[in-house]
N, CA, C and O atoms as a MOPAC input file, in Angstrom:
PM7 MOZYME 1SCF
protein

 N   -131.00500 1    47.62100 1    67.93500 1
 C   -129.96300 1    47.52600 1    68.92800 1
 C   -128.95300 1    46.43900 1    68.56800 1
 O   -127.73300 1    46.51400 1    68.71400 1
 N   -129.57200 1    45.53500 1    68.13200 1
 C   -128.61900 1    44.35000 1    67.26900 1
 C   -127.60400 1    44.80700 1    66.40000 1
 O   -126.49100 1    44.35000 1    66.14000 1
 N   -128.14500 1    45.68900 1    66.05100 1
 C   -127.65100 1    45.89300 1    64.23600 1
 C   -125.99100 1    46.95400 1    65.04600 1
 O   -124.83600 1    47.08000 1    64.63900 1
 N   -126.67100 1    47.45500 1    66.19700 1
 C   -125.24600 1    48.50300 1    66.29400 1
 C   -124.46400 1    47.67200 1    67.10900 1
 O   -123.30600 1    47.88300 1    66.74900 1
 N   -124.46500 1    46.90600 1    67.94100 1
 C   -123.74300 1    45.41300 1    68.51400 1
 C   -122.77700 1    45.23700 1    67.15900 1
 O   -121.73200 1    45.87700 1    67.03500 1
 N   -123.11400 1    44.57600 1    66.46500 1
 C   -122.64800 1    43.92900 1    65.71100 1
 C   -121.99400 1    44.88400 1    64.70500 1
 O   -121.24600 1    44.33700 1    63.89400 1
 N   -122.09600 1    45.80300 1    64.64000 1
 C   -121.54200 1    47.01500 1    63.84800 1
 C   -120.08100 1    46.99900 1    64.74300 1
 O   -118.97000 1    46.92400 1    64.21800 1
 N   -120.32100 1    47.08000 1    66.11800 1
 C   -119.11200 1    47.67300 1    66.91500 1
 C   -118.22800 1    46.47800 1    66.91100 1
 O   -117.07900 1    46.81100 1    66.62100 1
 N   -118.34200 1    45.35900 1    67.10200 1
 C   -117.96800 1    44.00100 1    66.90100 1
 C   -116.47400 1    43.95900 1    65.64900 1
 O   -115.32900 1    43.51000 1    65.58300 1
 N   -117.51100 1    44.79900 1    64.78200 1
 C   -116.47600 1    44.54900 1    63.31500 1
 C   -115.85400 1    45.60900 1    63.52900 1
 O   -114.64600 1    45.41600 1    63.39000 1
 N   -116.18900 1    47.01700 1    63.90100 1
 C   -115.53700 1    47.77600 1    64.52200 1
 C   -114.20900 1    47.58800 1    65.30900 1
 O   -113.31100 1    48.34700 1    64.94400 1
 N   -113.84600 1    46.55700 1    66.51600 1
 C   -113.23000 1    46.08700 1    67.13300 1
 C   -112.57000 1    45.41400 1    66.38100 1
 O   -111.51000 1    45.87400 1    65.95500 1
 N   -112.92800 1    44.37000 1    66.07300 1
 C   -112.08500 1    43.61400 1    65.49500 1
 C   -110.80600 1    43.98300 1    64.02400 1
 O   -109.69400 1    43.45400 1    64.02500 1
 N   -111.18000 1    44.76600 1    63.11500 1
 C   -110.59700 1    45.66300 1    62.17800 1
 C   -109.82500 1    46.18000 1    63.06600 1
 O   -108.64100 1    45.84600 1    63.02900 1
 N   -110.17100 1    46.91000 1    63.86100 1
 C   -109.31100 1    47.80400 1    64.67400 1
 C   -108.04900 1    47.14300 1    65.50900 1
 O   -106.91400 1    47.57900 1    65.70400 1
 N   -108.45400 1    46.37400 1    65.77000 1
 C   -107.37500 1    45.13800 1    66.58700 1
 C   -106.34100 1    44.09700 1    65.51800 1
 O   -105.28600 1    43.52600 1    65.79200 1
 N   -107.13400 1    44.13300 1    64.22400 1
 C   -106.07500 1    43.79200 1    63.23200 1
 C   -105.14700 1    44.37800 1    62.57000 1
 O   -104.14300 1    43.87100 1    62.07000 1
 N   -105.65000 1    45.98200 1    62.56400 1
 C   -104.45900 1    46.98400 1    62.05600 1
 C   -103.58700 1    47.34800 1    63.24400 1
 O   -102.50500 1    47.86100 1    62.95900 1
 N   -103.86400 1    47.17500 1    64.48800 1
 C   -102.91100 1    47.47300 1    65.63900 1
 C   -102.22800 1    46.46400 1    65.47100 1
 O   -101.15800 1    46.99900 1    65.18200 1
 N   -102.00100 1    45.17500 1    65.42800 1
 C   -101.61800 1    43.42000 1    64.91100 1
 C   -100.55600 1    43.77100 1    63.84600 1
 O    -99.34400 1    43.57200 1    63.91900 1
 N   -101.24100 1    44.31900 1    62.87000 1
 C   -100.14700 1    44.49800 1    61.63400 1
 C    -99.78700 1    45.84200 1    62.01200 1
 O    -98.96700 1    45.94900 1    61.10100 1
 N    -99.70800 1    47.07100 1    62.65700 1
 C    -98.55200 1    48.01400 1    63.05200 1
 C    -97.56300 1    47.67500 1    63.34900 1
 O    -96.48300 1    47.96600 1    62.83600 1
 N    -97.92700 1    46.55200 1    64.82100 1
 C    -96.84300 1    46.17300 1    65.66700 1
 C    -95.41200 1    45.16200 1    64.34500 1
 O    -94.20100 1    45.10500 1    64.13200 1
 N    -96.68300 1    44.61000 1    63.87300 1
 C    -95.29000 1    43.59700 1    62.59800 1
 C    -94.96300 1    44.62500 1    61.51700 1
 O    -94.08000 1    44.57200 1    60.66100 1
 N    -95.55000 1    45.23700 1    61.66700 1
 C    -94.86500 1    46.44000 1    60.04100 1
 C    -93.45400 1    47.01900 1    61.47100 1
 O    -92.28700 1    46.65300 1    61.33000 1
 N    -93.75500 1    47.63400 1    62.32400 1
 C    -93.02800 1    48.54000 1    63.04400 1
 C    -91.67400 1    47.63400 1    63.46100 1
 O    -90.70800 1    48.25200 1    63.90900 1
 N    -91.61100 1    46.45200 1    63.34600 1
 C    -90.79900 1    45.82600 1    64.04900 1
 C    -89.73100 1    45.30500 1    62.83200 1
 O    -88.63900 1    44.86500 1    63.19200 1
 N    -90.05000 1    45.35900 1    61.44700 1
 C    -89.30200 1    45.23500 1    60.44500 1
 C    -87.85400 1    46.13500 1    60.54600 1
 O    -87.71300 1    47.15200 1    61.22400 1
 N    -87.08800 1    45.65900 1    59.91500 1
 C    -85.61200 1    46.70400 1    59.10400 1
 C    -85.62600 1    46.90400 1    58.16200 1
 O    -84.74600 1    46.36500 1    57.49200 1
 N    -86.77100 1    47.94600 1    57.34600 1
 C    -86.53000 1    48.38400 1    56.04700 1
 C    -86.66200 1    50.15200 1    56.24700 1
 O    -86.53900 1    50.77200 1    57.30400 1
 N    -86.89600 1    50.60200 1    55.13600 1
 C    -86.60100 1    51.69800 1    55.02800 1
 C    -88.05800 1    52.91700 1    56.00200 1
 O    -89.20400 1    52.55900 1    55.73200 1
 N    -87.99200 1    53.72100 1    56.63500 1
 C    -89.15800 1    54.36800 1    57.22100 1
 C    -90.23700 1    54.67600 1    56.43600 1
 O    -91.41000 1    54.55800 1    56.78900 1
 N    -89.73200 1    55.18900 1    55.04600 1
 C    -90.59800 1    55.63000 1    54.26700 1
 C    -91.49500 1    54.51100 1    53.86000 1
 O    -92.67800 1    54.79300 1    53.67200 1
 N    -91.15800 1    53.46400 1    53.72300 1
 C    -91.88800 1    52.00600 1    53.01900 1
 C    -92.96400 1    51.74400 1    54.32700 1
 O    -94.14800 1    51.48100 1    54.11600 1
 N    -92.40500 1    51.85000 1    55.67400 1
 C    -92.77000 1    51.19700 1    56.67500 1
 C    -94.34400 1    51.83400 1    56.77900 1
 O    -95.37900 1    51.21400 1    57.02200 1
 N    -94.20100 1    53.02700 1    56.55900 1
 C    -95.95800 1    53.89300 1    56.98800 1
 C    -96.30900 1    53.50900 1    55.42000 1
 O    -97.44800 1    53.04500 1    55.36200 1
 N    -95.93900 1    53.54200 1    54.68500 1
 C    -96.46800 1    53.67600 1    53.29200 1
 C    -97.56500 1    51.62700 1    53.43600 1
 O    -98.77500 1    51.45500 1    53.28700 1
 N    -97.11100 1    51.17100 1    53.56900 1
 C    -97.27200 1    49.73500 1    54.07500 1
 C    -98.53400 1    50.14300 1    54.93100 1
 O    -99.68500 1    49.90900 1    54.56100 1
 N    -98.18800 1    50.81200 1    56.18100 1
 C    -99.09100 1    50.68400 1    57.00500 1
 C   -100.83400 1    51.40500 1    56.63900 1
 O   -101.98300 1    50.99200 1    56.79700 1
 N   -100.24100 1    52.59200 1    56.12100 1
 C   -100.90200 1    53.39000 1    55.45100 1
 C   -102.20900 1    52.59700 1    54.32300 1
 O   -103.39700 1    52.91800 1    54.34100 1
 N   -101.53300 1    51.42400 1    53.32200 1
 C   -102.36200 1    51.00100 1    52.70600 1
 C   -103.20800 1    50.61500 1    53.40800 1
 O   -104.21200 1    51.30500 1    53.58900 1
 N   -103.01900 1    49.19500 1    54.10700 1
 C   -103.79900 1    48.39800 1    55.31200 1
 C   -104.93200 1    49.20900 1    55.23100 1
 O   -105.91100 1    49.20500 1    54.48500 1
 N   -104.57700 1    49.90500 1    56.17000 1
 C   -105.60400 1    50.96100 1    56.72100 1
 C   -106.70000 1    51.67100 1    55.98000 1
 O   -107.83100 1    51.89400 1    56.41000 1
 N   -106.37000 1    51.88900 1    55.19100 1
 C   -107.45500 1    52.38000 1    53.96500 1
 C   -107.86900 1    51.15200 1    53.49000 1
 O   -109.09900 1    51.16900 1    53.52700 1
 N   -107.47600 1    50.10200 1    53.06600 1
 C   -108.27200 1    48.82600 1    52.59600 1
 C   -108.77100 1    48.38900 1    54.28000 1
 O   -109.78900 1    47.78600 1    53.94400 1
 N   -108.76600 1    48.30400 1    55.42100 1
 C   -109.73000 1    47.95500 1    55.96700 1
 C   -110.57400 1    48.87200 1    56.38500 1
 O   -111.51600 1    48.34100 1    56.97400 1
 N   -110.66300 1    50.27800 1    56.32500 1
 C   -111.42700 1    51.27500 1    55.97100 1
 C   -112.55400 1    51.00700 1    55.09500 1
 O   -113.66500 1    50.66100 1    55.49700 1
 N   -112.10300 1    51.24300 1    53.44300 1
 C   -112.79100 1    50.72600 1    52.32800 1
 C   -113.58800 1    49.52000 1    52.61100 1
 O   -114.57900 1    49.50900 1    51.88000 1
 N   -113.51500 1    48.21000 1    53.61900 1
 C   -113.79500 1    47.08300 1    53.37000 1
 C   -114.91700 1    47.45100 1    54.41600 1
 O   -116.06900 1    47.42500 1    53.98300 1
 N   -114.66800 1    47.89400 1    56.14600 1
 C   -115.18900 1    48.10100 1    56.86200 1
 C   -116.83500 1    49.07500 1    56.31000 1
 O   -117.94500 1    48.67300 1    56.66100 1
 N   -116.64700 1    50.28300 1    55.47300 1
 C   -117.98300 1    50.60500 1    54.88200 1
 C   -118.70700 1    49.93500 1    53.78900 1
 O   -119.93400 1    49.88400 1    53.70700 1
 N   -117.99000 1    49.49900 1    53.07600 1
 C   -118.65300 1    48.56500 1    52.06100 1
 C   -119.44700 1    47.35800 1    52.43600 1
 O   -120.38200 1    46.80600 1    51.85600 1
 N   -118.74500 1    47.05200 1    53.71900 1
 C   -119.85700 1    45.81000 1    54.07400 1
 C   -120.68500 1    46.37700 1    55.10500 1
 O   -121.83700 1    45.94400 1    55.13300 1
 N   -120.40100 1    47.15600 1    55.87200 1
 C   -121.90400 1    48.09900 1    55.96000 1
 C   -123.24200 1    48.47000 1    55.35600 1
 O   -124.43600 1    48.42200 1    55.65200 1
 N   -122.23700 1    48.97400 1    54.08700 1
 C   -123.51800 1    49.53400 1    53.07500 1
 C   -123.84800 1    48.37000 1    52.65400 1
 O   -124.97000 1    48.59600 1    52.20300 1
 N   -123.62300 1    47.15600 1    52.47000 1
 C   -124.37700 1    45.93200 1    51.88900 1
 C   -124.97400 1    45.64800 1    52.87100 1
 O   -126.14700 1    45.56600 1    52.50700 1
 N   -124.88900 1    45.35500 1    54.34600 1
 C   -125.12700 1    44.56300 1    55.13300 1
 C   -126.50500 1    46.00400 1    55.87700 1
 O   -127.56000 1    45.92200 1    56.50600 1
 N   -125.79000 1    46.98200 1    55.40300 1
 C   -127.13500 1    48.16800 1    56.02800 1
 C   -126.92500 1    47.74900 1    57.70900 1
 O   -127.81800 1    47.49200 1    58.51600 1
 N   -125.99900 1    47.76300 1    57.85300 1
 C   -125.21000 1    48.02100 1    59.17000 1
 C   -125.54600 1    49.55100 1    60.00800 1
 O   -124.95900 1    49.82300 1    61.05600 1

């Protein structure tokens, strides 16, 4: 029961940092295409980061 606590925790929190960096990507003046492309990475690197320390942590 611990283990899924703390799963959702990092869950939340990732999740609340890419909403964090939407709002500052979205609020820029550059071009649209750059703007998701930007956002787009994020998201997959805290994706990628979010299972990887799972699978180490056996989350």
């Amino acid at each position: 029961m611990a283990q899924m606590k703390t799963k959702h925790i990092y869950l939340v929190f990732f999740t609340t940092l890419s909403l964090a960096y939407f709002i500052a990507i979205s609020s820029l003046e550059i071009n649209d295409f750059w703007k998701s492309e930007m956002i787009l990475i994020l998201l997959q690197l805290l994706g990628i980061s979010y299972f990887t320390y799972g699978r180490w942590n056996r989350l």
